[in-house]
Each structure stands twice: as C-alpha cells, then as structure tokens.
C-alpha positions as CSV (number, residue, x, y, z in Angstrom):
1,X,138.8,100.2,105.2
2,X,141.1,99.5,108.2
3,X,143.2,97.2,108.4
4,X,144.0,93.5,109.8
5,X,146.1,94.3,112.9
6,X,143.7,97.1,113.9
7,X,140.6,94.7,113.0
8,X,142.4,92.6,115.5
9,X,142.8,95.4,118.4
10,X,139.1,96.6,117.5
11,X,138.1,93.3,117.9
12,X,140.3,92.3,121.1
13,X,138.7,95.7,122.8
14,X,135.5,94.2,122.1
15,X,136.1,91.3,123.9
16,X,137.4,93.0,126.6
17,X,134.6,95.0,127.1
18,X,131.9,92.2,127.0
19,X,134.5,90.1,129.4
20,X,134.5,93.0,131.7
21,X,130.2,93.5,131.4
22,X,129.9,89.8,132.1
23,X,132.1,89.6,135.3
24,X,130.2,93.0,136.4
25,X,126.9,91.3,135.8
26,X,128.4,87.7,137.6
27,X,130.0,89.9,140.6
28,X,127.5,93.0,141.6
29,X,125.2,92.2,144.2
30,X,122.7,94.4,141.8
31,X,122.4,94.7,138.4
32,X,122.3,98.3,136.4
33,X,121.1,97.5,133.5
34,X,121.7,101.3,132.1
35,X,125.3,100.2,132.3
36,X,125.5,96.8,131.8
37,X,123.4,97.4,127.8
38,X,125.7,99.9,126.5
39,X,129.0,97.6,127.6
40,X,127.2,94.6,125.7
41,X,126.3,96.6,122.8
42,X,129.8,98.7,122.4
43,X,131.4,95.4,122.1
44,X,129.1,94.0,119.8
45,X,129.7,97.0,117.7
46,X,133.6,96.8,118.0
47,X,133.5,92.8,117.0
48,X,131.3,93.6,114.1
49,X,134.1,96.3,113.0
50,X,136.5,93.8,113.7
51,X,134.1,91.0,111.7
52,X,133.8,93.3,108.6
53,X,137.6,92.5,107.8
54,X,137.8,88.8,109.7
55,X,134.4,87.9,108.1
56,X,133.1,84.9,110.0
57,X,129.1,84.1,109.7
58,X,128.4,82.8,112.5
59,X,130.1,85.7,114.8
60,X,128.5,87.8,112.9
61,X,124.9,86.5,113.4
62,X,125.8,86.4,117.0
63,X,127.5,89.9,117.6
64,X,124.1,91.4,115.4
65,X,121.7,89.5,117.8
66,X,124.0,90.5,121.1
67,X,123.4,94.2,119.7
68,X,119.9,93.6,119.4
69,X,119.1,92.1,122.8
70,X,121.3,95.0,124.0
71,X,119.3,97.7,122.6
72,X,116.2,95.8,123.8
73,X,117.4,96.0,127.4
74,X,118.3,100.1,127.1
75,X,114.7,100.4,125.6
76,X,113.6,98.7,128.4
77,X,115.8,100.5,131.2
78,X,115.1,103.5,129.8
79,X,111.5,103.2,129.8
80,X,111.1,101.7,133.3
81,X,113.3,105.0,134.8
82,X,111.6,106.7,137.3
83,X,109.8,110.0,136.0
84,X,111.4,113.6,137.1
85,X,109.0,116.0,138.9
86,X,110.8,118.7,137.1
C-alpha cells in the first residue's frame, strides 16, 4: 500500500499528463490518436492509484470510464493502421 503523500504525487502526475494530452489534442493542427490514447489512459491509471488511497466514487467512476474510452480509441487506432507489405 503506498502512502498519502505519494497517492498525492501519483495522482498530481496524472493530472499532469491528461492536462498535457488535452492541450496537445486543443493545439495540434492533427490529431494522433496512437499518442493521444495512451496519455489519457496512463493518467487514468495514475488517478486510479492515486484514488485507491483518496477513495472518491465519483472520480473513480470517471477515471474507469476515461480508461475505457482510451483503450477504445487504441483498439481503434491500432486497427485502422495502415498494413506493412513486409
């Protein structure tokens, strides 16, 4: 089990990663969504690490459905990515 202060800078890096995916997303001219998924779903896993010591339902429902709609998007990136001729 870790503890409160590094729940809080677990939790703090979270939110700096999903501040710095939503900026890129609001700033690039085009979106790559094989970046943007794994920033939203690393800090959805580093708020629910965070969560599991600062328990708060509602964030948690949130961060678990971020995760999901992030994995949804890699699925979808990865499956749209042009085939190799190798």
């Amino acid at each position: 089990m870790i503890g409160p202060v590094a729940a809080d800078i677990i939790g703090i890096g979270g939110s700096v990663i999903f501040i710095a995916a939503f900026a890129y997303a609001n700033l690039s001219a085009a979106l790559n969504k094989p970046l943007f998924n794994p920033l939203n779903l690393a800090g959805a896993a580093l708020l629910l690490i965070s969560l599991s010591v600062h328990f708060n339902l509602a964030a948690v429902i949130l961060e678990i459905a971020w995760a999901i709609i992030a994995i949804a998007g890699l699925i979808g990136a990865w499956r749209a990515r042009p085939e190799s001729n190798a």
